[in-house]
C-alpha positions in Angstrom: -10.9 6.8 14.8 -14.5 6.3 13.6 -14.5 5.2 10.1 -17.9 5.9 9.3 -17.7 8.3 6.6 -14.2 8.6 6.3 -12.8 8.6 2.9 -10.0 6.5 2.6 -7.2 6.3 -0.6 -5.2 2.8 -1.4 -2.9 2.6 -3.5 -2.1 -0.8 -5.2 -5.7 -1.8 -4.1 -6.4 -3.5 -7.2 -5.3 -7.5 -5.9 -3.5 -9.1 -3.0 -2.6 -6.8 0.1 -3.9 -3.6 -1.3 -7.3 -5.3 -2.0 -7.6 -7.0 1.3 -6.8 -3.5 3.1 -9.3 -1.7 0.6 -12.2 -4.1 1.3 -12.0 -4.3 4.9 -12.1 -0.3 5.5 -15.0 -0.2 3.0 -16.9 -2.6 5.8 -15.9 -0.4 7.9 -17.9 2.2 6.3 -14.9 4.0 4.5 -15.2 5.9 1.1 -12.4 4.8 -0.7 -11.0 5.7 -3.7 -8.8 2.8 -4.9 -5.4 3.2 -7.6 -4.5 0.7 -9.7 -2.2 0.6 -12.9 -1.1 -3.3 -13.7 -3.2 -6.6 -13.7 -6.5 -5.1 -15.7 -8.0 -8.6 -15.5 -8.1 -8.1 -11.4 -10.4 -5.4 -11.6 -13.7 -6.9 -12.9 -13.8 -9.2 -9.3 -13.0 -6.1 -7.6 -15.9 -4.3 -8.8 -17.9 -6.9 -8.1 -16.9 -7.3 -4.1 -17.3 -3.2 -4.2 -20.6 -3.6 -5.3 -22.0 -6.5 -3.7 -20.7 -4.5 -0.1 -22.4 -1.0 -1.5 -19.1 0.5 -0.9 -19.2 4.5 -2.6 -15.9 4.3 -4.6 -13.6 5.5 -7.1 -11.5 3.9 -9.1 -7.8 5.8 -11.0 -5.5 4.3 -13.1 -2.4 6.1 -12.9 1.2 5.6 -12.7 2.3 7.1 -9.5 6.3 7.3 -10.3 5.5 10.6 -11.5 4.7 13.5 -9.4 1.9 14.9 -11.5 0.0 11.7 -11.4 0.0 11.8 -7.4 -1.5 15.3 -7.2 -3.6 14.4 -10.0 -5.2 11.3 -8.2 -5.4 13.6 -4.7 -7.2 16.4 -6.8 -9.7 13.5 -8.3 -10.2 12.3 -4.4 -10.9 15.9 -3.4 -13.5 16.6 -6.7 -15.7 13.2 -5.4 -15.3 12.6 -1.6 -14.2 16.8 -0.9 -11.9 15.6 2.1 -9.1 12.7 2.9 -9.0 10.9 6.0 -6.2 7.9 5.3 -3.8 7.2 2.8 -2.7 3.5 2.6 0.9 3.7 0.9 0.5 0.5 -0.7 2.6 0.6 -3.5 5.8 -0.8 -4.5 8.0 -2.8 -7.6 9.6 -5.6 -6.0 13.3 -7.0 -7.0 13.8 -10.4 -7.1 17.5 -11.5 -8.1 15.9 -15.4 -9.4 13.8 -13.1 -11.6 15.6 -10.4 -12.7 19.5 -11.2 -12.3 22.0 -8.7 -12.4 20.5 -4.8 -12.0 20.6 -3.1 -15.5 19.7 0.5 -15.1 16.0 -0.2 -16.3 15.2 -2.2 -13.0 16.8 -0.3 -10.6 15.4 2.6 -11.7 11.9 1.3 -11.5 12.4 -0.3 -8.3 13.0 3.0 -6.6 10.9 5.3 -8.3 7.9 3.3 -7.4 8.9 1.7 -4.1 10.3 5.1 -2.8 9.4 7.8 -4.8 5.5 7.1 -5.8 5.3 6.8 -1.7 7.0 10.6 -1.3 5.1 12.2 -4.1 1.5 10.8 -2.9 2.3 11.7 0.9 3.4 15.3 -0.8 -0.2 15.8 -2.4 -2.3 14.6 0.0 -0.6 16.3 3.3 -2.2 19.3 3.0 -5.5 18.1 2.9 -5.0 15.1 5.2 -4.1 17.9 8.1 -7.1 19.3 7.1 -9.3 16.5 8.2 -8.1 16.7 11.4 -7.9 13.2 12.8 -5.7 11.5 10.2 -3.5 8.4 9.5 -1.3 7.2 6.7 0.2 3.8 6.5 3.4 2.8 4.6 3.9 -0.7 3.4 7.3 -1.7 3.4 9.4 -4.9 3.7 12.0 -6.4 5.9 14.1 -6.1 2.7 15.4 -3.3 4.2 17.0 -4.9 7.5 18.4 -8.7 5.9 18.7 -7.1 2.0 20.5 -9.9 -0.1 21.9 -12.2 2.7 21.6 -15.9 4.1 18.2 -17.5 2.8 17.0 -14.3 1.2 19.5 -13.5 -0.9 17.6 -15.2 -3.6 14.6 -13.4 -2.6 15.7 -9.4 -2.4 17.9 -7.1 -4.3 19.6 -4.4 -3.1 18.4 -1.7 -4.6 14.7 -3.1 -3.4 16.7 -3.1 0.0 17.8 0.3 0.1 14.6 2.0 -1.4 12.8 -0.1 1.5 15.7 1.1 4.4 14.8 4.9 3.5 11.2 4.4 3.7 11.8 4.3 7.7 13.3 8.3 7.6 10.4 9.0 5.8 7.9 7.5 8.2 10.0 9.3 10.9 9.9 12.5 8.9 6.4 12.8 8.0 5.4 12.0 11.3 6.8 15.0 12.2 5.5 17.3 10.0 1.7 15.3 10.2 1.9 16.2 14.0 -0.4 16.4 15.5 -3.4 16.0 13.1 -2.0 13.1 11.2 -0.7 10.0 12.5 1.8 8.2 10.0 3.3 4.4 10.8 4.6 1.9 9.1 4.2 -1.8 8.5 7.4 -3.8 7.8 5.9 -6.8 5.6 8.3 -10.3 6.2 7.0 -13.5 4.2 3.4 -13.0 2.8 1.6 -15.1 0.7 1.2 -12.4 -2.2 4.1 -10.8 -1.1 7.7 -12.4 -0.9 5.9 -15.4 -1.0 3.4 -18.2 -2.5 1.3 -16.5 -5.1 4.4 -14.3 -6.4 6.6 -15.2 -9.5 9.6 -15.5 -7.8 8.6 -18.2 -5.4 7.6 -20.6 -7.9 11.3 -20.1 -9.4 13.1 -21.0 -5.9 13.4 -24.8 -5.5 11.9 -26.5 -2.8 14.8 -26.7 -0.3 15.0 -22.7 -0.9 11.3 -22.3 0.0 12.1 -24.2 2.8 14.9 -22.7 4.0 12.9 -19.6 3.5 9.5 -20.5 6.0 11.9 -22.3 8.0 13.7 -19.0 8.9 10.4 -17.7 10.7 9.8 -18.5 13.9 6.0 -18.6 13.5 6.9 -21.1 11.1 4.7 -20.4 8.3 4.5 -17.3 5.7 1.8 -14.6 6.6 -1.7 -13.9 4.9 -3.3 -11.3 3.5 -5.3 -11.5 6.6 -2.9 -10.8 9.0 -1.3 -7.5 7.6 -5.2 -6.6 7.4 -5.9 -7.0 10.9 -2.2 -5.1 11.2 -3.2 -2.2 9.3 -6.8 -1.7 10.7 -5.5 -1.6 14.4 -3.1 1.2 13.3 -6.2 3.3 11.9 -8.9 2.4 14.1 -7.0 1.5 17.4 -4.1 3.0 18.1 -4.2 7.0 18.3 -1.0 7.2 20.3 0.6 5.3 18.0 3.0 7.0 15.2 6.8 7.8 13.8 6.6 3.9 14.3 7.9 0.4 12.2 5.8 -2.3 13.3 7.5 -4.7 11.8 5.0 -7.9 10.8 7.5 -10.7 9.5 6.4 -14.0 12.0 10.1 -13.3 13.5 12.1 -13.6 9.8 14.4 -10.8 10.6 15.6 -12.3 14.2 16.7 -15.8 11.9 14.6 -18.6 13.4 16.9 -19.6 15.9 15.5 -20.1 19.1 16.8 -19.8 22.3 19.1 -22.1 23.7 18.6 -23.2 27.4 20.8 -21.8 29.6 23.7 -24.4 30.6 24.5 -25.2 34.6 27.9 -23.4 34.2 31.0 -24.3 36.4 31.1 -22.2 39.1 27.5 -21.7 40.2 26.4 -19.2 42.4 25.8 -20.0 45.9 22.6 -19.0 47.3 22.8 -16.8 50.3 
């Protein structure tokens, strides 16, 4: 895909991962129109990198649990840019057990109705007009929540309604690829440790203890948590580079889910085969 011209919609774009994604397709020469509902005092340094790069953008505050506010943010994209090219599904409420402790219906409500249900409602809006474009992609953001949930040295790190609400985000991917086919590509990027997400720079982490935090970067084989950078360069390949490319989970963790244990060498055995 040429993203010269393209108009491109992030959700969550106001800091960390949704930022990072926003800013690079603006280089790219995207028109982006950028959502954003908590951390007000992030948005004056994003206007500024917006301006200083000459990116044409827009900027809506809404809360995307509700169904109304995602057509309403697709109808403001429509009234400035008149078409949609990508959707970055960038948005999520994460559950952290050290933060929050035991679910009380408040949370876990929250959790899934903007982890899973903010995701369904946008893609619902903007399908039409996405297939309309032609040559379109839409990226979910997910986590590996949904394959280790509340075990070993994550159990400190995810709850399980977080977990489930990420697990059904894959039949979605799956689903919508279906019914994008074949004007719109739709993938997904399965996010492990990453340094404004599960990791340094969150809350949570500066409650775990050292040995936890540990435990935690030790359990990735890449041995170290991932940057903003790297899910950038993830998500860019899907929407520039990849046009055979969707229904998929790419999942970008360093190797967390597979437990950072590596191979053991295999022994001489007792019976050895003879060679013929």
């Amino acid at each position: 895909m040429n993203l010269e011209g393209k108009t491109a919609l992030v959700l969550g774009a106001v800091k960390g991962i949704g930022r990072g994604i926003a800013l690079a397709l603006g280089e790219a020469g995207c028109k982006l129109a950028l959502t954003h509902f908590d951390w007000p005092e992030a948005l004056p340094p994003l206007r500024r990198d917006l301006a200083a790069g000459g990116v044409d953008h827009l900027l809506i505050e809404a809360d995307l649990r509700a169904a109304e506010a995602a057509a309403g943010v697709v109808d403001a994209v429509m009234t400035r840019f008149g078409r949609l090219d990508i959707l970055i599904n960038n948005i999520e409420r994460g559950g952290w057990p050290v933060v929050h402790g035991p679910y009380v219906p408040a949370q876990w409500h929250l959790e899934q109705r903007t982890t899973l249900d903010a995701k369904h409602w946008m893609f619902q809006a903007a399908l039409p007009h996405l297939k309309a474009a032609g040559d379109a992609v839409v990226v979910n953001l997910s986590s590996v929540a949904a394959l280790v949930g509340r075990s070993g040295p994550a159990s400190l790190l995810f709850n399980d309604g977080y977990a489930a609400a990420n697990r059904a985000i894959a039949i979605l991917t799956e689903a919508w690829a279906r019914l994008g086919a074949p004007e719109v590509r739709v993938n997904e990027v399965m996010l492990g440790l990453v340094e404004t997400r599960h990791g340094p720079g969150t809350r949570g982490w500066g409650l775990l203890d050292e040995a936890t935090r540990s435990a935690l970067v030790d359990h990735v084989l890449l041995g170290r948590v991932g940057t903003i950078a790297d899910v950038v360069k993830t998500v860019m390949f899907i929407v520039g580079d990849a046009p055979y490319l969707t229904g998929a989970v790419l999942r970008l963790d360093g190797g967390f889910v597979l437990g950072g244990r590596l191979v053991a060498p295999i022994p001489p055995g007792v019976d050895p085969p003879t060679t013929a």
